[in-house]
N, CA and C atoms of all chains as a GROMACS GRO file, in nm:
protein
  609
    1UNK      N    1  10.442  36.256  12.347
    1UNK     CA    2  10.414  36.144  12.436
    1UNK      C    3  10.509  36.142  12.554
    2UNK      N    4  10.598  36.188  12.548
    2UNK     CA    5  10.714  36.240  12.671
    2UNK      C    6  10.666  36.342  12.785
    3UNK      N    7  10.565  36.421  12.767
    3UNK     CA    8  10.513  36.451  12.827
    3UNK      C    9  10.476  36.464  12.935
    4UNK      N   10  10.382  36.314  12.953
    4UNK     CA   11  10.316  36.234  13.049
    4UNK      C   12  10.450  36.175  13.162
    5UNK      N   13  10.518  36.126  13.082
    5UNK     CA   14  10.619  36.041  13.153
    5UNK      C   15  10.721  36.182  13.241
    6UNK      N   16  10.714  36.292  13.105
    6UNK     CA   17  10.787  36.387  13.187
    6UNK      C   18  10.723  36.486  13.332
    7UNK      N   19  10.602  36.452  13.324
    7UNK     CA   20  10.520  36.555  13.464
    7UNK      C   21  10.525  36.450  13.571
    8UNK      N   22  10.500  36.300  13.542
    8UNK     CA   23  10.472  36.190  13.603
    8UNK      C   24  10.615  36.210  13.717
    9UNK      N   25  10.758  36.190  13.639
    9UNK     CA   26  10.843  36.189  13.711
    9UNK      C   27  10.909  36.296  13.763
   10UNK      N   28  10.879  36.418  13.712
   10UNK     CA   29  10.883  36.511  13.820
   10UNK      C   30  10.794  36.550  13.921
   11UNK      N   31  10.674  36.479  13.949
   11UNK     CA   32  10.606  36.443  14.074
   11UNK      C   33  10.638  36.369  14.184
   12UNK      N   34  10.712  36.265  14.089
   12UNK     CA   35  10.792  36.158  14.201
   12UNK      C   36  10.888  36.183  14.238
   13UNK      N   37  10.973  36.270  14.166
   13UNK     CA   38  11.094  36.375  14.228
   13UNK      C   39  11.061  36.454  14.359
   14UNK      N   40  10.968  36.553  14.334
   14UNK     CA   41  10.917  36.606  14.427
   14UNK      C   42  10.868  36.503  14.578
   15UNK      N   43  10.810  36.425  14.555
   15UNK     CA   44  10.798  36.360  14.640
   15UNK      C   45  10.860  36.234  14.712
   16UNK      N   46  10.979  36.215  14.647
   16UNK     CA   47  11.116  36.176  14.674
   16UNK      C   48  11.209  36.324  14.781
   17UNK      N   49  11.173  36.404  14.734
   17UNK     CA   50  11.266  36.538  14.829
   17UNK      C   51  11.158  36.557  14.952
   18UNK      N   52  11.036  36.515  14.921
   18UNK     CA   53  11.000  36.557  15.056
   18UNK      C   54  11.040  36.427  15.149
   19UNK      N   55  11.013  36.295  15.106
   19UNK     CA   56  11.063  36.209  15.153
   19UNK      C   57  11.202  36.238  15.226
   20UNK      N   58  11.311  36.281  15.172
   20UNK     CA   59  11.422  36.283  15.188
   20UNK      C   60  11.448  36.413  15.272
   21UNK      N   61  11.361  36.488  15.285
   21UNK     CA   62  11.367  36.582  15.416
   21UNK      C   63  11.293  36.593  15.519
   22UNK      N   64  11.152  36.463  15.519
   22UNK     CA   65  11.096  36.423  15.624
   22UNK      C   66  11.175  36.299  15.690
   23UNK      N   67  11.236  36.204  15.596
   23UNK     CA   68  11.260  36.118  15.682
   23UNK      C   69  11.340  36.111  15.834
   24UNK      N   70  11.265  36.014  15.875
   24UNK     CA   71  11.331  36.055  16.037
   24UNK      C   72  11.469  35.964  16.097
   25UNK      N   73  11.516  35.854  15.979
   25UNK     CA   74  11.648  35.817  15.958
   25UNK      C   75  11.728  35.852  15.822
   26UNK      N   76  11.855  35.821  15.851
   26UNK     CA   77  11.993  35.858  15.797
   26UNK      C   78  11.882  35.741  15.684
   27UNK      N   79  11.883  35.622  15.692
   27UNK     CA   80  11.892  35.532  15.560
   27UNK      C   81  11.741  35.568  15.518
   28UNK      N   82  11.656  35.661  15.540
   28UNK     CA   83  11.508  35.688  15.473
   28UNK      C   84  11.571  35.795  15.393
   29UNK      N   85  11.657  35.906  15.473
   29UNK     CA   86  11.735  35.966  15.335
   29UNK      C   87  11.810  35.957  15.249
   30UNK      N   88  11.898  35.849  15.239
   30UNK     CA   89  11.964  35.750  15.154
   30UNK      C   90  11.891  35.695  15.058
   31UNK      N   91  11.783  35.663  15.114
   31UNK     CA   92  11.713  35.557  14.959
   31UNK      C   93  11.634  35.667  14.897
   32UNK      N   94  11.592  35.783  14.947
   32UNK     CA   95  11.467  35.875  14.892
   32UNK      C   96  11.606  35.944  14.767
   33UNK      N   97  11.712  35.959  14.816
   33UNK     CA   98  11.830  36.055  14.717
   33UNK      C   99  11.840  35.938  14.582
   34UNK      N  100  11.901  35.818  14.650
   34UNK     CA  101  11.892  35.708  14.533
   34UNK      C  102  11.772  35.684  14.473
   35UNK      N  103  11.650  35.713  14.484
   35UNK     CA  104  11.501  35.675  14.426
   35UNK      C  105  11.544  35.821  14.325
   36UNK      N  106  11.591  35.948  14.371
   36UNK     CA  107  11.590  36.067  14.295
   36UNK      C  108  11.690  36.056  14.243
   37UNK      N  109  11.785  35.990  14.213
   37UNK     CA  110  11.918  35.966  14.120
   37UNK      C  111  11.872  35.887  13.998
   38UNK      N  112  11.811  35.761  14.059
   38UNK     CA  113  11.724  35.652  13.922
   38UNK      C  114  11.642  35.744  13.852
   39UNK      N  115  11.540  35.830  13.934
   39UNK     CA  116  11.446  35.897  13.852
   39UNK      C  117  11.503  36.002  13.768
   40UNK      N  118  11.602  36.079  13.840
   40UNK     CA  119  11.693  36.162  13.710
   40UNK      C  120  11.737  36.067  13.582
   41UNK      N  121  11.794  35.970  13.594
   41UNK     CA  122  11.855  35.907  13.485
   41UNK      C  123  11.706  35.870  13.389
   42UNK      N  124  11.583  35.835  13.448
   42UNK     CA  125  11.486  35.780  13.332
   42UNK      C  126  11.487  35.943  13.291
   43UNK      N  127  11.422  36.097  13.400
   43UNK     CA  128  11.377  36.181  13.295
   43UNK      C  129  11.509  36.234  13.237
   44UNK      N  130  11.644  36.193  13.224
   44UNK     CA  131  11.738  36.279  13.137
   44UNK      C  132  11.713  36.153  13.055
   45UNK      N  133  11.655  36.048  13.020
   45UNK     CA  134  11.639  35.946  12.882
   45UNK      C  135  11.516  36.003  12.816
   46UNK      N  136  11.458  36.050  12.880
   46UNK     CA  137  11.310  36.136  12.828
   46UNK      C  138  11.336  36.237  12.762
   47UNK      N  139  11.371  36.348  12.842
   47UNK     CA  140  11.421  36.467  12.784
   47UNK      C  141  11.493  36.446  12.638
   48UNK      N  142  11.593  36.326  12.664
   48UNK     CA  143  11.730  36.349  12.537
   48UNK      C  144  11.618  36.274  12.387
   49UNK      N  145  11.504  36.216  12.411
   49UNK     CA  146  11.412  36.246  12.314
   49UNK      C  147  11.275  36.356  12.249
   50UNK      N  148  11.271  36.383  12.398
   50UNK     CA  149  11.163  36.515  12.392
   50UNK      C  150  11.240  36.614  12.326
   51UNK      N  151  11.378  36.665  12.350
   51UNK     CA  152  11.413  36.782  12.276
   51UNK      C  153  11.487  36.742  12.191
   52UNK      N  154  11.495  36.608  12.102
   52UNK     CA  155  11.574  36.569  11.982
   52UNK      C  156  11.701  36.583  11.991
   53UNK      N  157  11.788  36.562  12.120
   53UNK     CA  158  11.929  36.546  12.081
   53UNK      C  159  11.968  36.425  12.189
   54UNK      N  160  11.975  36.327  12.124
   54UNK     CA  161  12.007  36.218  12.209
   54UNK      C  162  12.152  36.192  12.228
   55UNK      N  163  12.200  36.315  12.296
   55UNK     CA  164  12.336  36.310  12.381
   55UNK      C  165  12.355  36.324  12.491
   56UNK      N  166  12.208  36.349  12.557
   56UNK     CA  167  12.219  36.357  12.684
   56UNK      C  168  12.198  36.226  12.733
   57UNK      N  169  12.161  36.124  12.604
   57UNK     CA  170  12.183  35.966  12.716
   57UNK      C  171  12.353  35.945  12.758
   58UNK      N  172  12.418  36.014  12.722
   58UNK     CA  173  12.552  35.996  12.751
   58UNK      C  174  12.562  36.014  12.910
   59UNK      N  175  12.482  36.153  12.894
   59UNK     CA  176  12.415  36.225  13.050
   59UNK      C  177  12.400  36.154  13.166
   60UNK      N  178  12.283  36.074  13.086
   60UNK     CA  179  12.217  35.965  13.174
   60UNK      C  180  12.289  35.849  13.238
   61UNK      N  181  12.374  35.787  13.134
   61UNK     CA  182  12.456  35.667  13.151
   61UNK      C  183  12.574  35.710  13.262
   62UNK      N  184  12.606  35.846  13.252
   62UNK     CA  185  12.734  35.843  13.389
   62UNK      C  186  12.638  35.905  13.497
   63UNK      N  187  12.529  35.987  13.518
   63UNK     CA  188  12.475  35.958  13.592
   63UNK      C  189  12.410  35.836  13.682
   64UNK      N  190  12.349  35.704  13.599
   64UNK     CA  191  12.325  35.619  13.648
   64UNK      C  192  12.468  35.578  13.788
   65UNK      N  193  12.585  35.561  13.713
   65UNK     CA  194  12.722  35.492  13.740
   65UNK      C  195  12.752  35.606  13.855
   66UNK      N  196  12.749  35.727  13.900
   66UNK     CA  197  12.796  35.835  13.968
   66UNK      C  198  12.655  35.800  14.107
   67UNK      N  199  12.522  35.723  14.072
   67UNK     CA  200  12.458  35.742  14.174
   67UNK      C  201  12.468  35.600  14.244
   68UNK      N  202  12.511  35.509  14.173
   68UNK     CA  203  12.525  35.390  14.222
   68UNK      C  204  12.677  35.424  14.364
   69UNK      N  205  12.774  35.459  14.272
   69UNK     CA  206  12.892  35.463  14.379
   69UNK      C  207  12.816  35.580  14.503
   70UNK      N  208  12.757  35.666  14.455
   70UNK     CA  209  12.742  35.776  14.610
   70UNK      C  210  12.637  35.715  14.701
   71UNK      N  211  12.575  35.614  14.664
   71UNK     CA  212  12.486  35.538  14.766
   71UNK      C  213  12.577  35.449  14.776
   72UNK      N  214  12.659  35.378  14.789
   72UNK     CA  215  12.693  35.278  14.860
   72UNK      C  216  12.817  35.368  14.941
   73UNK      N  217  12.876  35.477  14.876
   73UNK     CA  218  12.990  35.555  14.966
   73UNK      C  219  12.922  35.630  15.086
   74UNK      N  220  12.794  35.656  15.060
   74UNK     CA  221  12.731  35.724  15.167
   74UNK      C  222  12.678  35.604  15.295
   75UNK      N  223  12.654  35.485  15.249
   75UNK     CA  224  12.616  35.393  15.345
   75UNK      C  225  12.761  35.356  15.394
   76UNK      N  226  12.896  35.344  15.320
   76UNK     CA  227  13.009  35.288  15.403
   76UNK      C  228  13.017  35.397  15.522
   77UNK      N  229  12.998  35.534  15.467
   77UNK     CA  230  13.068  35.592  15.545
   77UNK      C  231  12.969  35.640  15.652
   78UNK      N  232  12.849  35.624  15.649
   78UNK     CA  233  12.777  35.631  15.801
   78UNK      C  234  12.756  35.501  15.832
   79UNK      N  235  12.817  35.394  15.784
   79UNK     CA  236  12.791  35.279  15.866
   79UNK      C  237  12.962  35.316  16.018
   80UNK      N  238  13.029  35.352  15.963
   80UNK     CA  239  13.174  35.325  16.016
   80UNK      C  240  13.163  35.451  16.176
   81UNK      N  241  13.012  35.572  16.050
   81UNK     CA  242  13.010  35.619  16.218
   81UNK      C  243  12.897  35.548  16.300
   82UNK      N  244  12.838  35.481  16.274
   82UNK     CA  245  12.731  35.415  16.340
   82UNK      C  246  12.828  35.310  16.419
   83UNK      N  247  12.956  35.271  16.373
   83UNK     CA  248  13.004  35.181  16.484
   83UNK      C  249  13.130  35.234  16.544
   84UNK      N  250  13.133  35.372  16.540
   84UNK     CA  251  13.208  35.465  16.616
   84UNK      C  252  13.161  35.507  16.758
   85UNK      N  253  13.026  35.584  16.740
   85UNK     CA  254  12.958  35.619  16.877
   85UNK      C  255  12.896  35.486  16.939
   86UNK      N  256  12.902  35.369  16.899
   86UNK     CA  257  12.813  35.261  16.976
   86UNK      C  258  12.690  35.256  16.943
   87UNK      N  259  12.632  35.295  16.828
   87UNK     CA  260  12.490  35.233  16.771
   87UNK      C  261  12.383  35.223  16.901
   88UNK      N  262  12.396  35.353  16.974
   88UNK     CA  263  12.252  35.409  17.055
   88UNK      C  264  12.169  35.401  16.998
   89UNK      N  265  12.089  35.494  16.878
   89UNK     CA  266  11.974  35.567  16.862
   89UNK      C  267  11.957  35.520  16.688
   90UNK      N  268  12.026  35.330  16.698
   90UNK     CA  269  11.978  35.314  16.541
   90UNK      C  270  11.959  35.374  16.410
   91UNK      N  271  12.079  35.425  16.388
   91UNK     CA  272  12.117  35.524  16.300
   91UNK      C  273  12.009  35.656  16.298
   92UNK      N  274  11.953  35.689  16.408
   92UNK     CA  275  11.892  35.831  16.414
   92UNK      C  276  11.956  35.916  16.405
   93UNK      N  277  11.908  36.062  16.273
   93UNK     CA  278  11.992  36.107  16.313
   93UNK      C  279  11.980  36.229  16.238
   94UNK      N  280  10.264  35.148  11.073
   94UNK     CA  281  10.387  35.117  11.122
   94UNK      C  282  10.442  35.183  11.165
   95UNK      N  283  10.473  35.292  11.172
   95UNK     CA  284  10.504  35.408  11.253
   95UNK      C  285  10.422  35.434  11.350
   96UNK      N  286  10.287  35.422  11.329
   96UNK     CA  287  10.164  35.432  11.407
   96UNK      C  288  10.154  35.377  11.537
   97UNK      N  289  10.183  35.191  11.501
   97UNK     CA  290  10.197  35.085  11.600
   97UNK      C  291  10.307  35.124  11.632
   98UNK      N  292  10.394  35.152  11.629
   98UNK     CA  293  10.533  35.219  11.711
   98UNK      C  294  10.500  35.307  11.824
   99UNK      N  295  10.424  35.399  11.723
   99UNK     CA  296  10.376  35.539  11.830
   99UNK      C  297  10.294  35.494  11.953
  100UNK      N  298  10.234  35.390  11.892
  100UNK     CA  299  10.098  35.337  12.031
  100UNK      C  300  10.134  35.236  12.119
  101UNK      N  301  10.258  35.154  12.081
  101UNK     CA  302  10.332  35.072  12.150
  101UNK      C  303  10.405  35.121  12.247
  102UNK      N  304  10.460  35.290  12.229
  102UNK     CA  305  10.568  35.382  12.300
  102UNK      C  306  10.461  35.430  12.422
  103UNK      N  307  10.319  35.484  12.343
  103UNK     CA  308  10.272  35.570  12.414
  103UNK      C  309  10.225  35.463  12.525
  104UNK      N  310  10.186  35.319  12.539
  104UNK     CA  311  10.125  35.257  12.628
  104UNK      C  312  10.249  35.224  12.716
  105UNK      N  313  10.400  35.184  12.695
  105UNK     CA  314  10.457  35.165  12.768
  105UNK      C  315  10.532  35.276  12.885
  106UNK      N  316  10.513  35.400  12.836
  106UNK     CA  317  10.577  35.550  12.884
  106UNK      C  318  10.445  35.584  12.970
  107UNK      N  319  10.318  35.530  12.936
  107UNK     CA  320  10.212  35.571  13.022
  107UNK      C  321  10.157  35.505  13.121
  108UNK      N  322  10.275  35.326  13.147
  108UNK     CA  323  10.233  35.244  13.205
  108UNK      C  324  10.322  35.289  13.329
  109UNK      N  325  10.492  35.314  13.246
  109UNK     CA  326  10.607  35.353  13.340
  109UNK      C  327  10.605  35.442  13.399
  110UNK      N  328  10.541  35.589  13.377
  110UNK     CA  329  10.454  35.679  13.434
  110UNK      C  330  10.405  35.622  13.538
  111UNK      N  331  10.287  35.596  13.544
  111UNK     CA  332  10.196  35.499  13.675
  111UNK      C  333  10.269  35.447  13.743
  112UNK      N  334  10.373  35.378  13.691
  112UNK     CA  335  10.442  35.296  13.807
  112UNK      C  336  10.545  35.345  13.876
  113UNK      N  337  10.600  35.454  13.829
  113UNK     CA  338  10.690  35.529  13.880
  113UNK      C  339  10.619  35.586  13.985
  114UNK      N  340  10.490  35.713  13.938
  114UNK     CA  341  10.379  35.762  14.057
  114UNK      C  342  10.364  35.685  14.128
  115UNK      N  343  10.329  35.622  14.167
  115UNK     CA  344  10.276  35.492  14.200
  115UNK      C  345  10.383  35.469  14.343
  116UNK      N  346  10.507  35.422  14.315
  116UNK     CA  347  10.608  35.427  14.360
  116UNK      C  348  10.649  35.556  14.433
  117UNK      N  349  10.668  35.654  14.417
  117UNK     CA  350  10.666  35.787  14.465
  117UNK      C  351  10.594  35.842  14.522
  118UNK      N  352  10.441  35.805  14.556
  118UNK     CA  353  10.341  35.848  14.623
  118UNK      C  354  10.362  35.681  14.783
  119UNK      N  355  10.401  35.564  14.716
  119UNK     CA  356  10.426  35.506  14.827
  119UNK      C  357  10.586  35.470  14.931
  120UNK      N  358  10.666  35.564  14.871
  120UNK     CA  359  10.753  35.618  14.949
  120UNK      C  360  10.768  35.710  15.070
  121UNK      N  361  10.655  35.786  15.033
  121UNK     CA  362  10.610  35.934  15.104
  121UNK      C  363  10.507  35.876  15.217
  122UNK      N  364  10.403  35.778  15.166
  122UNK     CA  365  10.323  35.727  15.224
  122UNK      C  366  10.320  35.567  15.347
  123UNK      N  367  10.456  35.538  15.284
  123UNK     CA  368  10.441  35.414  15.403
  123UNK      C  369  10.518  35.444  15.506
  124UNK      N  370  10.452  35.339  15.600
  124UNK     CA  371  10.470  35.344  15.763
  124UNK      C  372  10.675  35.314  15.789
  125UNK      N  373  10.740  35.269  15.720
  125UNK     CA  374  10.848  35.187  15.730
  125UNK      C  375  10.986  35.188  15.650
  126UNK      N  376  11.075  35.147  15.697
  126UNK     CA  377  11.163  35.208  15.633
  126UNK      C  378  11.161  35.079  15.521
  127UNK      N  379  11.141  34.937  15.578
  127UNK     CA  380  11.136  34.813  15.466
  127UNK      C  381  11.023  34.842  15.377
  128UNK      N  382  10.917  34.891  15.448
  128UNK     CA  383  10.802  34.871  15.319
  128UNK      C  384  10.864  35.022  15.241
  129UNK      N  385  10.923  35.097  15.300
  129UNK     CA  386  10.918  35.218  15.179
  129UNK      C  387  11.009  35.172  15.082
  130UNK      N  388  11.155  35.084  15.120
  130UNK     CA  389  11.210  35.004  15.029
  130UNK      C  390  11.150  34.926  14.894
  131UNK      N  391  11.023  34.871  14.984
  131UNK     CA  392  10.956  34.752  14.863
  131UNK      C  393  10.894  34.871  14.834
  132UNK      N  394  10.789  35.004  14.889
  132UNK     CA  395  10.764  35.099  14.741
  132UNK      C  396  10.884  35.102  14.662
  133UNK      N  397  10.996  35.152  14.672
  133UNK     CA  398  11.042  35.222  14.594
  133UNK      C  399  11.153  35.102  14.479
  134UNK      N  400  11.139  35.002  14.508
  134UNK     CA  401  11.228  34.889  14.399
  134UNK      C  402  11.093  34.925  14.292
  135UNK      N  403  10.954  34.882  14.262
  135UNK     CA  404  10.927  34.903  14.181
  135UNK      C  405  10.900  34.994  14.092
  136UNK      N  406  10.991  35.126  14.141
  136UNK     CA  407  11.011  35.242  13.994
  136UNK      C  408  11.146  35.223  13.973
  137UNK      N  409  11.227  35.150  14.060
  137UNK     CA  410  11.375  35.105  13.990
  137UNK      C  411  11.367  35.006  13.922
  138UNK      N  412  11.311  34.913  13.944
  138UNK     CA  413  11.263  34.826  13.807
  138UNK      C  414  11.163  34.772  13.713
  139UNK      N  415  11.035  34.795  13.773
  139UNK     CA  416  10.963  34.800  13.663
  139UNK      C  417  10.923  34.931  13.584
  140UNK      N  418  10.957  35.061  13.677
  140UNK     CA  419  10.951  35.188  13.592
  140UNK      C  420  11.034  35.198  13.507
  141UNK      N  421  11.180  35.180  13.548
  141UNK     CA  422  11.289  35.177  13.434
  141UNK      C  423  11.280  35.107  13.280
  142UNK      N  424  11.223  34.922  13.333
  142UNK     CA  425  11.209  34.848  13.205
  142UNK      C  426  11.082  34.937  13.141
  143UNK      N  427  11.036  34.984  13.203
  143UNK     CA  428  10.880  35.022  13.067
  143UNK      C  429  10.903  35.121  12.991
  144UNK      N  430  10.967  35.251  13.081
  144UNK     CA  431  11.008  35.361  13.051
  144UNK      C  432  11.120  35.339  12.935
  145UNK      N  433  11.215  35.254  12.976
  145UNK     CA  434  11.357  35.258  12.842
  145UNK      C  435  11.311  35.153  12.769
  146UNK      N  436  11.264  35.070  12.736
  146UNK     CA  437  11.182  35.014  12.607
  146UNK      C  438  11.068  35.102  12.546
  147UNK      N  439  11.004  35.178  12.597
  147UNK     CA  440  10.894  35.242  12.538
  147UNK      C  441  11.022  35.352  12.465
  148UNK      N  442  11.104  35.400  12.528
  148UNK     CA  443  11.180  35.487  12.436
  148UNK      C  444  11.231  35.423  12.330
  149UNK      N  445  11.314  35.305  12.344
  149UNK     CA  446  11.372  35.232  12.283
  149UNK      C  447  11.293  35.225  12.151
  150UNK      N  448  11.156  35.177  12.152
  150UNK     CA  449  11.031  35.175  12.028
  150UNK      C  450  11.068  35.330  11.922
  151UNK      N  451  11.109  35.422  12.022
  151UNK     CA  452  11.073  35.570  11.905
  151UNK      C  453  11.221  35.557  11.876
  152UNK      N  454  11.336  35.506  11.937
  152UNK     CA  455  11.489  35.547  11.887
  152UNK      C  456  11.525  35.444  11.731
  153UNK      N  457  11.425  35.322  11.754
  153UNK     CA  458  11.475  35.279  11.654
  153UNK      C  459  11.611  35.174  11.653
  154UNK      N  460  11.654  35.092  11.506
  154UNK     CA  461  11.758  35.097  11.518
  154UNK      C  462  11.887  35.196  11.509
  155UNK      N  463  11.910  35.254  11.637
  155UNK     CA  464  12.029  35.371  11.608
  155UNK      C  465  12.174  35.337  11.729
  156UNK      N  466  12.248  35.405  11.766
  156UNK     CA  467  12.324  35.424  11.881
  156UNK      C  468  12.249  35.421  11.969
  157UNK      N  469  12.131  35.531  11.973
  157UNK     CA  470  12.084  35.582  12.095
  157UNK      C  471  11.992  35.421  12.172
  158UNK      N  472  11.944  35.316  12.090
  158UNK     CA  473  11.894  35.196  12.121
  158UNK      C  474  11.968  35.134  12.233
  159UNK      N  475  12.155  35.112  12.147
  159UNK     CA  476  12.223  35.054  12.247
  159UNK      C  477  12.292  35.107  12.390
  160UNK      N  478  12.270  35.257  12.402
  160UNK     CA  479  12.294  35.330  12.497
  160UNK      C  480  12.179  35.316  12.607
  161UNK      N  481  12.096  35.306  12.518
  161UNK     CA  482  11.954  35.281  12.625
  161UNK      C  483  12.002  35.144  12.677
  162UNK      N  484  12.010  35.043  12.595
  162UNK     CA  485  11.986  34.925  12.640
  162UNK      C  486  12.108  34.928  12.759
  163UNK      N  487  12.238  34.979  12.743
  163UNK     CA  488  12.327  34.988  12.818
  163UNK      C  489  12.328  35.066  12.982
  164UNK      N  490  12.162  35.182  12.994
  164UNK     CA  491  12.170  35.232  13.076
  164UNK      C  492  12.044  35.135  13.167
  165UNK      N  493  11.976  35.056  13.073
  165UNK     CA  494  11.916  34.970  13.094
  165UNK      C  495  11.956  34.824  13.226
  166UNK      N  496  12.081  34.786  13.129
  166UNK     CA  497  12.138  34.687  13.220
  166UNK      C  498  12.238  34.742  13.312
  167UNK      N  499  12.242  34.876  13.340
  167UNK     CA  500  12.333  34.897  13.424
  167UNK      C  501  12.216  34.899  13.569
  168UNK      N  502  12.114  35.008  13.505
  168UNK     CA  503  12.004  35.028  13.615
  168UNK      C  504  11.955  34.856  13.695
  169UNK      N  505  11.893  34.766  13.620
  169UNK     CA  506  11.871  34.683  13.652
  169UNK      C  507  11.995  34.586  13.728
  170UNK      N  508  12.102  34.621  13.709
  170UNK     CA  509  12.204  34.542  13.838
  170UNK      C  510  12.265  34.582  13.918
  171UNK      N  511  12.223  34.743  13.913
  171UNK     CA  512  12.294  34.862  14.037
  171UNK      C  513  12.202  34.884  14.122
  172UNK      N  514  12.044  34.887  14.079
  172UNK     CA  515  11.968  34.932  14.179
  172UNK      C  516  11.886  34.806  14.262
  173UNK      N  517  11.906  34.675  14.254
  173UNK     CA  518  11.881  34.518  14.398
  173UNK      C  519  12.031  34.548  14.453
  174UNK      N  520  12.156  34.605  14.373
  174UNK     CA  521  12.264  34.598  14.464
  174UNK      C  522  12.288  34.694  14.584
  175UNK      N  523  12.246  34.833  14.557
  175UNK     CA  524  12.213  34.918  14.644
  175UNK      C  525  12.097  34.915  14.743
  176UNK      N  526  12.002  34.857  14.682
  176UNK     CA  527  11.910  34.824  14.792
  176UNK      C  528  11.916  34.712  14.879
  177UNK      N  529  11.987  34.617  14.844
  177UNK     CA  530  12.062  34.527  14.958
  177UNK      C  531  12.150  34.587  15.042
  178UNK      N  532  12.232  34.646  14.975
  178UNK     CA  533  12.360  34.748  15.105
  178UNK      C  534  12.273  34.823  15.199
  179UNK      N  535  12.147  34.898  15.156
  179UNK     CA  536  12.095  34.951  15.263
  179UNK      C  537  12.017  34.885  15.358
  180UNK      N  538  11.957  34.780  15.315
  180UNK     CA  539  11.896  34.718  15.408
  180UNK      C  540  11.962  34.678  15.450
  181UNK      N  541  12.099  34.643  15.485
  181UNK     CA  542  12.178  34.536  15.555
  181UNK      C  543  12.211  34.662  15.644
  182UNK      N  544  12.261  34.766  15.613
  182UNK     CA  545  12.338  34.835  15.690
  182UNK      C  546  12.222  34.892  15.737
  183UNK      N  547  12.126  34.944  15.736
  183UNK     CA  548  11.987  34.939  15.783
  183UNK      C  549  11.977  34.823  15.945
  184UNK      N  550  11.979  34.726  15.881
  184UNK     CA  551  11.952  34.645  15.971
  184UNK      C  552  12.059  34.580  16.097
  185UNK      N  553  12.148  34.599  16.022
  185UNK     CA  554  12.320  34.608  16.121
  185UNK      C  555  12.258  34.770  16.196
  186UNK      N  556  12.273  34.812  16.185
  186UNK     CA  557  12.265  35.008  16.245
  186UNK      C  558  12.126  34.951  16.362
  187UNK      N  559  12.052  34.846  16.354
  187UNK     CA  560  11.931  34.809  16.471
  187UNK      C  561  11.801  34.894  16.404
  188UNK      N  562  11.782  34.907  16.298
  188UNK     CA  563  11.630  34.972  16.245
  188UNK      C  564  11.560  34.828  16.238
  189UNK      N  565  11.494  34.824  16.298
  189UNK     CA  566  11.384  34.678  16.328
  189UNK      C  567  11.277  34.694  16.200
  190UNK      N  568  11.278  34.565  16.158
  190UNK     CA  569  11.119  34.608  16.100
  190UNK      C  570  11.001  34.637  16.183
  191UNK      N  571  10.886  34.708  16.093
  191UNK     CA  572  10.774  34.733  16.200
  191UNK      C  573  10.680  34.639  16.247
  192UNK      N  574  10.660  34.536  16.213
  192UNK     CA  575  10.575  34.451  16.258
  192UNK      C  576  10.621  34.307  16.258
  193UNK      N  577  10.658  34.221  16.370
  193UNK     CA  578  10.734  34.097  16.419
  193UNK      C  579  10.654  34.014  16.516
  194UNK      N  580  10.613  33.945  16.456
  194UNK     CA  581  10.494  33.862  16.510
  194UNK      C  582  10.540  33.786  16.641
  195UNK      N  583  10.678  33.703  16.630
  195UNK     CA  584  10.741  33.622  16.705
  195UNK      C  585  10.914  33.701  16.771
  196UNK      N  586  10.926  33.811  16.773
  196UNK     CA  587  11.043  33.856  16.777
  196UNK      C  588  11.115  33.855  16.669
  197UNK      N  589  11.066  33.836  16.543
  197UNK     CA  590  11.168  33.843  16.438
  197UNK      C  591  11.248  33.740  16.398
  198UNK      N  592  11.232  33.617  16.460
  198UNK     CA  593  11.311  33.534  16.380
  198UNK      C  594  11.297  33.464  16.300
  199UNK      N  595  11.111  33.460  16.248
  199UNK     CA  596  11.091  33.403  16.129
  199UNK      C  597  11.115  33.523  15.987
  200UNK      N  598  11.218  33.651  16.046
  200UNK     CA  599  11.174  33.756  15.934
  200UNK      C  600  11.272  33.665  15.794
  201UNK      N  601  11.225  33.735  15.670
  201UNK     CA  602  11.289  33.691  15.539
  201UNK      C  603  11.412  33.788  15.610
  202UNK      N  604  11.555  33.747  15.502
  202UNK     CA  605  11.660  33.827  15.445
  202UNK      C  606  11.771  33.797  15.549
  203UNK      N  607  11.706  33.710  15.632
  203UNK     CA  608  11.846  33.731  15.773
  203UNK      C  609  11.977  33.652  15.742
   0.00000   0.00000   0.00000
């Protein structure tokens, strides 16, 4: 039954990376990486039952905590250049 | 009883499925950086709750329950907190929403 859930979210992976290499701002690639950080943490909760060793929720749990801090470290730190050059081109970029 | 377990798992992993797709096909697909936001909160939280309770049904009472439940409540109060930081800094950085009827000052969130 993992299966389903497991093709499901590696579709939305995939289409989270294209997201995240079409988008045409800094924060459309920010949220498409964080949409693919959440979705890693559900399929490593999938997986650590599909292949019967549920130690990779350990996996999962510092993953969750490792994607939370790199999205908000990645927004401090292009916010600080967005008010370095003078916020021309609305974080284009 | 094992059965209703199995069919309780399989409807919630096949709902969280959908809603995850669902979510991932309207990331790719909307016009905006706010509406791709509102796609994408609902595979951070209603994909997550369906997906880690439908597991939760096959783990049982074990460790692996309260680890879930633990990656559970972490997901559900890390991912409105990150998506507020971006929209703010989003919206500090001058990304307008796309459609402002009056100039924007009746928008939500200001």
């Amino acid at each position: 039954m993992y299966y389903v859930f497991t093709l499901a979210t590696l579709v939305t992976m995939a289409l989270a990376l294209a997201r995240a290499i079409l988008g045409p701002s800094v924060y459309d690639r920010v949220l498409a990486v964080n949409m693919f950080g959440t979705k890693t943490v559900l399929l490593l909760a999938a997986i650590a039952f599909l292949y019967g060793r549920p130690d990779f929720l350990d996996l999962a749990l510092a993953y969750a905590l490792i994607n939370f801090i790199g999205t908000l470290a990645v927004l401090e730190f292009f916010r600080s250049r967005v008010g370095q050059r003078g916020d021309k081109d609305g974080g284009r970029a | 009883m094992q059965l209703l377990l199995d069919v309780i798992s399989w409807v919630l992993l096949t709902l969280g499925g959908i809603a995850v797709l669902v979510g991932g096909i309207g990331a790719l697909r909307m016009p905006d950086l706010y509406t791709r936001m509102h796609a994408v909160s609902v595979t951070d939280s209603l994909g997550a709750i369906l997906v880690l309770t439908g597991i939760m049904f096959q783990a049982g009472l074990s460790l692996a329950t309260i680890k879930l439940i633990a990656i559970l409540l972490f997901l559900l109060l890390t991912s409105p907190t990150a998506s507020n930081a971006l929209a703010s800094a989003a919206l500090i950085a001058g990304t307008k929403p796309l459609d402002e009827p009056d100039g924007g000052n009746t928008g939500a969130g200001r």
